[in-house]
C-alpha positions as CSV (number, residue, x, y, z in Angstrom):
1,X,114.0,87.5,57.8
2,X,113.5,85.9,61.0
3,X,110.6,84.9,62.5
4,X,109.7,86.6,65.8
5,X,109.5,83.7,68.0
6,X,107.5,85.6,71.7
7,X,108.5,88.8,73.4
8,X,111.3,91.0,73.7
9,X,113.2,91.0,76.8
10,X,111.4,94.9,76.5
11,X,108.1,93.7,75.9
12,X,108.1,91.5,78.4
13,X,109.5,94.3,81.3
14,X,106.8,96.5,80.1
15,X,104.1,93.3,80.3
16,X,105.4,92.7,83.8
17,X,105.8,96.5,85.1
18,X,104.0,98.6,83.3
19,X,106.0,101.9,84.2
20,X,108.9,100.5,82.5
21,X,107.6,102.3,79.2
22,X,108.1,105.6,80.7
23,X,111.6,104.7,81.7
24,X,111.9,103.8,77.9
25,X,111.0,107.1,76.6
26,X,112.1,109.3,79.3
27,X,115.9,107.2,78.5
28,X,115.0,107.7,74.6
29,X,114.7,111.4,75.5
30,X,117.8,111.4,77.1
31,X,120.1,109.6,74.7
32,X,118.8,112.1,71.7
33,X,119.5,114.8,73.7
34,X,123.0,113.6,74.0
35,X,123.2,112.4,70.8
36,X,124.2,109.1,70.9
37,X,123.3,106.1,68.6
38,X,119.9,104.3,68.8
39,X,122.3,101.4,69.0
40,X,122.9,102.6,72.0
41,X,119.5,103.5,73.1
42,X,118.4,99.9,72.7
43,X,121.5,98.5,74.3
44,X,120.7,101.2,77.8
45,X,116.9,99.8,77.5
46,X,117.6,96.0,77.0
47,X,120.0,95.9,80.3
48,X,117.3,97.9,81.8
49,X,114.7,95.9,80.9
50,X,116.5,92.4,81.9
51,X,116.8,93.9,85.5
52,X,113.3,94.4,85.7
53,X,112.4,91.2,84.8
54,X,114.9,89.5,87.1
55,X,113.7,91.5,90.4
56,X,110.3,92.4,89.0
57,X,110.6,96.4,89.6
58,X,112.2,99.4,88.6
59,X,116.1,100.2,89.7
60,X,115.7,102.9,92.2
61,X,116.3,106.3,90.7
62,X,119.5,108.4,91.8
């Protein structure tokens, strides 16, 4: 097994805004409901979370 070098590109969102973990359960929610894969729960939340840390928000909400 690997050795976990720092944080996740999720850890790291959530470290830099903090409402990013409701996004992450709201989206976890979401993706059950429809049931797709955790595959591709983690996929929707890793693009997710590499937005927020490039512009340091949330994407607006539609």
């Amino acid at each position: 097994m690997r050795k976990k070098s720092g944080f996740t590109f999720v850890e790291q969102a959530i470290v830099l805004v903090p409402e990013f973990k409701m996004v992450v359960h709201k989206l976890e929610q979401q993706v059950t409901l429809r049931g797709q894969s955790r595959s591709t729960l983690q996929n929707y939340i890793r693009r997710i979370a590499l937005f927020v840390i490039h512009f340091g928000k949330l994407p607006p909400e539609d």
